[in-house]
N, C-alpha and C positions, 0 to 999 in steps of 0.2 A: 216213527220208530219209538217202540218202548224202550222201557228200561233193559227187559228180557234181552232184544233184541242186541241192546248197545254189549250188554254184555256176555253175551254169544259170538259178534265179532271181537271183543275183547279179547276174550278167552280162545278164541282162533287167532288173533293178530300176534299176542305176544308168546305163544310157542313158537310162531313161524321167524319172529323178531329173534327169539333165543338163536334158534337152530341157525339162523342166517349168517349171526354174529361169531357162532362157536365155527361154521363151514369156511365162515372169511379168515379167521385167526390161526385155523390150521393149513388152510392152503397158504396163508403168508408165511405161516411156519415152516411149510414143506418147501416154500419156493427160497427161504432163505436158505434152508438147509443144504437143496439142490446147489444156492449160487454157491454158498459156501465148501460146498466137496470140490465142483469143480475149478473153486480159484485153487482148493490144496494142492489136486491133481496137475494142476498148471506150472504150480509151485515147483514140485514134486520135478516134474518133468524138466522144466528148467532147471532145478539144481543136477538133476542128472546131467544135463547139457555140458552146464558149466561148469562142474567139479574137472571133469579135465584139462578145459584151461587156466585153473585156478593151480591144481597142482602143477603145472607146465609151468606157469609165473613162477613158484615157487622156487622150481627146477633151475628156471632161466639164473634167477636172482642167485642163487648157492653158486652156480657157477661164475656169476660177476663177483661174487663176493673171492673167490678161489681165484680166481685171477687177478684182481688188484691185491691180492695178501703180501706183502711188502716180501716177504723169503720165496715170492715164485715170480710178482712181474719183476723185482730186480734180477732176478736170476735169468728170463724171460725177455728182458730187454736190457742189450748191452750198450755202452757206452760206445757212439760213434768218434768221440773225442775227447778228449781230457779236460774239458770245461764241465765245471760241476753244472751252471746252472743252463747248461744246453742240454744236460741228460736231467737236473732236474725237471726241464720244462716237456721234456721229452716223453719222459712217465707219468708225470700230472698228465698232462693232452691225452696219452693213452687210458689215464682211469677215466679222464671225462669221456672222452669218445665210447668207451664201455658203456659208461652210467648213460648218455644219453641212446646208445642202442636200445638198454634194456627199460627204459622209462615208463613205454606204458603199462608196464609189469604192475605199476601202482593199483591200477583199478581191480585187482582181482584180492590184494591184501587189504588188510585192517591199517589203518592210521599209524597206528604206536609201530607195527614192523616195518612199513614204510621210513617212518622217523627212524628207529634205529639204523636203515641200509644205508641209507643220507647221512645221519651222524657217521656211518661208519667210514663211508668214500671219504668227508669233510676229514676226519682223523688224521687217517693216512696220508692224505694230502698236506695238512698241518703239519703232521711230523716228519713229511721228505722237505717242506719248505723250511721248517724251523734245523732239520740238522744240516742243510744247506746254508744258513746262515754262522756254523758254528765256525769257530776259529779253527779246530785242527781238522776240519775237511777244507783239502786244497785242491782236489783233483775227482774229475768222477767215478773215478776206483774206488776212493777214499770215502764218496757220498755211502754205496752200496756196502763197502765195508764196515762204515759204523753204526747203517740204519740196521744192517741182517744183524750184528754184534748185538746191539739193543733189543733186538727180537728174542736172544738168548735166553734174555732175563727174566723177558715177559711174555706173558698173552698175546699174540695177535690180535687186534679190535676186530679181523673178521671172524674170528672163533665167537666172540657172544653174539652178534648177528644172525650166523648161520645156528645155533642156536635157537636163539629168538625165531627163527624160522622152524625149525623143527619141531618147537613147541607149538608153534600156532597151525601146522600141517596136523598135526598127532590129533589135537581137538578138531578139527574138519570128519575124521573117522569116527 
């Protein structure tokens, strides 16, 4: 083999070297591209799926929170007897038994409304056991009378909740 020769396959080899290299870079190009649409479309499809149960969790959760709101489950659950801390314990059991119905509600929200529906059960509960401890409630009339009285003045803890929920449905759309 001459020189001529060497460089005659030369000059064949590395056009076919080019072309070979630019064929493999765009086919891995097309084939990422490819994978890439169809994870969107997967994507895509599954949050179609689950935006319904996401907003149902929602739904569920507004309405746990509606129902332990100290001015509807005391009104909602009556005193079987005049022992404050048997109807105290009576309506605690009822928010937990709620809160644990709606529990696995968690997996479709973000962390922070999670946290806030939990602080807000925790609250409620806090403030029917703290005005159970007070001196001028003697009777379970008297518990529900001075917890709805206090409600007067203030906010309900599940007004910022449900809230907090509203805002975080609104951004979903």
């Amino acid at each position: 083999m001459d020189q001529e020769d060497i460089f005659a396959l030369i000059s064949f080899t590395i056009p076919t070297i080019i072309t070979g290299v630019i064929a493999y870079y765009f086919f891995n190009s097309h084939i990422k591209n490819e994978e890439g649409r169809r994870r969107f479309l997967l994507h895509k499809e599954n949050q179609k799926a689950a935006l319904p149960l996401r907003l149902q969790a929602y739904e569920r959760m507004v309405l746990f929170l509606e129902r332990i709101n100290p001015s509807k489950i005391l009104i909602r659950i009556t005193p079987m007897s005049s022992d404050k801390n048997d109807y105290e314990n009576l309506v605690i059991n009822q928010i937990e038994q709620e809160f644990e119905h709606n529990l696995t509600q968690q997996i479709y929200m973000t962390e922070e409304t999670w946290n806030v529906i939990v602080t807000t059960k925790n609250t409620i509960i806090q403030t029917i056991r703290k005005t159970g401890m007070s001196d001028k409630v003697d009777s379970a009339n008297r518990l529900r009378e001075v917890i709805l009285s206090d409600l007067l003045d203030k906010q309900s803890p599940t007004t910022l909740a449900i809230e907090v929920i509203k805002k975080e449905v609104s951004e979903i759309w």
